[in-house]
N, C-alpha and C positions, 0 to 999 in steps of 0.2 A: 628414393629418399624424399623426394617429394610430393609422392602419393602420403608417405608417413607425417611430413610435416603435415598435410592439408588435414587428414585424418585428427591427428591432435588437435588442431586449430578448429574443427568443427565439432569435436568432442568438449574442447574447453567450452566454447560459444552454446553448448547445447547443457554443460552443466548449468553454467549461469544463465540462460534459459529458465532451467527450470529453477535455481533460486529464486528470480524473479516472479516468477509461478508462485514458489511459494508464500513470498511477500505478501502478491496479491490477496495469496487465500486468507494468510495469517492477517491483511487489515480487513475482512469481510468478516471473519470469527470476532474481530475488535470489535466491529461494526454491530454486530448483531449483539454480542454480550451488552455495549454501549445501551444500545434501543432495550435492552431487556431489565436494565438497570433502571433505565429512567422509568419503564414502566412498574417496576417493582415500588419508585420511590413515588410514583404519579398515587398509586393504590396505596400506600402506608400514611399518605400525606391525606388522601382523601378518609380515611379511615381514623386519622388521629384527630383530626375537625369534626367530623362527627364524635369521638369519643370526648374531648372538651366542649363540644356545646351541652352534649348529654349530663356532663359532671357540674360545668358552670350555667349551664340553666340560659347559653345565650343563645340567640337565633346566630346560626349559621347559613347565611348566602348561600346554598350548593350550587347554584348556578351560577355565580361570580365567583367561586372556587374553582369550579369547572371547565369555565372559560379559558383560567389564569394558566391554571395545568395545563390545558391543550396548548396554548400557546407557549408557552415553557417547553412542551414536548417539541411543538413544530419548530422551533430555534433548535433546539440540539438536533433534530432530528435533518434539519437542513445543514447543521454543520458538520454531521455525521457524512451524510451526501459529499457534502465539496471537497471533505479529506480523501473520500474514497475517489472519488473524478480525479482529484491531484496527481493520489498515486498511480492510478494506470495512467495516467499521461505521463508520469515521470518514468516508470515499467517500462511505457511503449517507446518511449525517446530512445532506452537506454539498451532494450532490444535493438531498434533500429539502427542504432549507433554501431554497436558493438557489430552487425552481421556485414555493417557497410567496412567494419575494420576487417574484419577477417578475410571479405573480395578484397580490399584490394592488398592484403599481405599475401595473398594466394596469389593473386598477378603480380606483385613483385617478384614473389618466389620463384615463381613462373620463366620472368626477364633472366633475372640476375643471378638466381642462384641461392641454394640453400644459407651455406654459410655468411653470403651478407645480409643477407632478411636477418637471420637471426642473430647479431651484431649488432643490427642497426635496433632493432627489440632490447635487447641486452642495456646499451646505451640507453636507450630511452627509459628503460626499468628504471636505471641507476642514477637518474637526472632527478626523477620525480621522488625518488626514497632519498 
């Protein structure tokens, strides 16, 4: 019986594993759409300045346009960074957490016995819902 418990508990901990996983993957897909977006909008911006200097006949700066974009880019592009560093630290905390719960429900399990581990889970479920 508590080969079966243990087996669960490292089945649950290895799904949420990989949700995690896929968190991860799913804010790098974010990430990269993000970066693609801005470049999308860095090239329509740069393209529409030149089509209003061409119609109104003004001088357009391209190189003080150019500047303003890169740096526009490099702020998103650093706050794109800090979201992604957040999340795996938040991932890895939450990894870490979760495997150090499973030892020691496993060493309790171990002490005392199936059906009070699972009781005392039980109660805890029903405290936090």
């Amino acid at each position: 019986v508590v080969l079966v418990v243990l087996v669960v508990v490292v089945l649950v901990v290895l799904v949420v594993l990989m949700v995690l996983v896929v968190l991860v993957l799913l804010v790098v897909v974010v990430v990269i759409v993000v970066v693609l977006v801005v470049l999308m909008m860095f090239v329509v911006f740069l393209v529409l300045a030149v089509l209003v200097a061409a119609v109104f006949g003004t001088e357009v700066n391209v190189a003080e346009m150019l500047a303003a974009s890169v740096t526009e880019l490099l702020l998103v592009l650093g706050v794109v960074v800090e979201a992604v560093n957040v999340t795996v630290a938040v991932v890895g905390t939450v990894a870490v957490t979760l495997l150090l719960v499973v030892l020691e429900v496993a060493e309790c399990t171990a002490y005392v016995g199936v059906a009070v581990v699972w009781s005392i889970i039980a109660r805890v479920l029903l405290a936090l819902l």
